[in-house]
N, C-alpha and C positions, 0 to 999 in steps of 0.2 A: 670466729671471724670478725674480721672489722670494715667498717665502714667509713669512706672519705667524703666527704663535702666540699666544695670549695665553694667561695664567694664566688661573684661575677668580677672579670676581668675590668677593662676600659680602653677608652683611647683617649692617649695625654699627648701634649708635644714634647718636643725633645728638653731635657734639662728639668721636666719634672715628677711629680711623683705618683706613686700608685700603693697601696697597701691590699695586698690579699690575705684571705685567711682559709684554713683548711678545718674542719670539724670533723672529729671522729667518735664513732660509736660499735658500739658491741662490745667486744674481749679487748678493751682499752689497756687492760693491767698486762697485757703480753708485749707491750710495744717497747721496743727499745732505743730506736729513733726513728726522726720523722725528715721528711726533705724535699726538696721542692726540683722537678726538672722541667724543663722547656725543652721544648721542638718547634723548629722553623720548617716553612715549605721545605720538604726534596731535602733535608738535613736529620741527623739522627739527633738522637732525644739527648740534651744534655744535663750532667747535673750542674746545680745553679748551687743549694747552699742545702746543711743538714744542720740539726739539733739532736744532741744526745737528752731522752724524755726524762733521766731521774736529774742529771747534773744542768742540764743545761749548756753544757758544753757545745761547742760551733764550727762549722769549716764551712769556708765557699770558696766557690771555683776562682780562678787571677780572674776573669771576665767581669766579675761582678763584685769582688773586694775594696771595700771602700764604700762600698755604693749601697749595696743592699745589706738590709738587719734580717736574719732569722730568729725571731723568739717564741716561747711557748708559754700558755696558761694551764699549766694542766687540769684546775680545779676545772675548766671548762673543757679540757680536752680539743685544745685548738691548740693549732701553730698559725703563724703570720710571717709573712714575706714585705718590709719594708721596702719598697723600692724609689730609691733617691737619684736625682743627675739623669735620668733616665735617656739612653740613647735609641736610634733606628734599629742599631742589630740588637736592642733588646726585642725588638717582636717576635713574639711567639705564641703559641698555647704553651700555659704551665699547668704542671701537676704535680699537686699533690703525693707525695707517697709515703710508705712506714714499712718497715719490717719487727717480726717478731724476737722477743728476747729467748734466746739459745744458749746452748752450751756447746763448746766457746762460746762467747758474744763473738755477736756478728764484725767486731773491730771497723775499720777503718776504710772498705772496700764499697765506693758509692758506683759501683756500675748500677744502672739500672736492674739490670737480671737477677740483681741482688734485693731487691724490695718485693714484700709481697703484698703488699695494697696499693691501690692507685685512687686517686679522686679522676672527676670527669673530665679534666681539663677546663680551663677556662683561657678564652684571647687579649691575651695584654697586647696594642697596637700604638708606638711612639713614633708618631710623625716627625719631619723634618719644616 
């Protein structure tokens, strides 16, 4: 099993910035990437950006391209969520999450239903 962490959220004003991180433990060595989603009031859970954990490889959603960095430290077993330019509809709770490495690998497919760890969420809140 694995375990998510995540830092504490914040409230910035619009245009700037916020850095989360996510900390994992237990069966670390199963992981095969890691991804960060957001949920707004009465809105379903989106993904925002993934890291693949051996290469380092990236994708985020058009909403947040440009804007936000996902990177990983593995020796620490953390990801981080750079968040730049920060707009109002960025507010949400984000979470943290990972799936395990399979056979196939799990490819390219970031629905939510598709991760098996979640961190607790935490509230990122960008005023106007």
């Amino acid at each position: 099993q694995v375990q998510l962490v995540e830092s504490e959220g914040g409230l910035v004003q619009a245009g700037g910035s916020l850095r989360l991180s996510c900390t994992a433990s237990g069966r670390t060595f199963s992981i095969y990437d890691m991804a960060w989603f957001r949920q707004a009031p009465g809105k379903e859970r989106e993904f925002v950006a993934t890291i693949r954990w051996s290469s380092g490889g990236t994708s985020y959603a058009d909403s947040v391209k440009g804007r936000f960095t996902i990177s990983r430290d593995n020796a620490k077993n953390t990801v981080y969520l750079q968040m730049n330019s920060l707009k109002p509809e960025d507010t949400a709770v984000y979470y943290c999450a990972g799936r395990r490495s399979t056979w196939p690998p799990p490819g390219s497919d970031y629905r939510a239903s598709k991760y098996d760890y979640w961190g607790q969420g935490t509230q990122v809140t960008v005023s106007s």
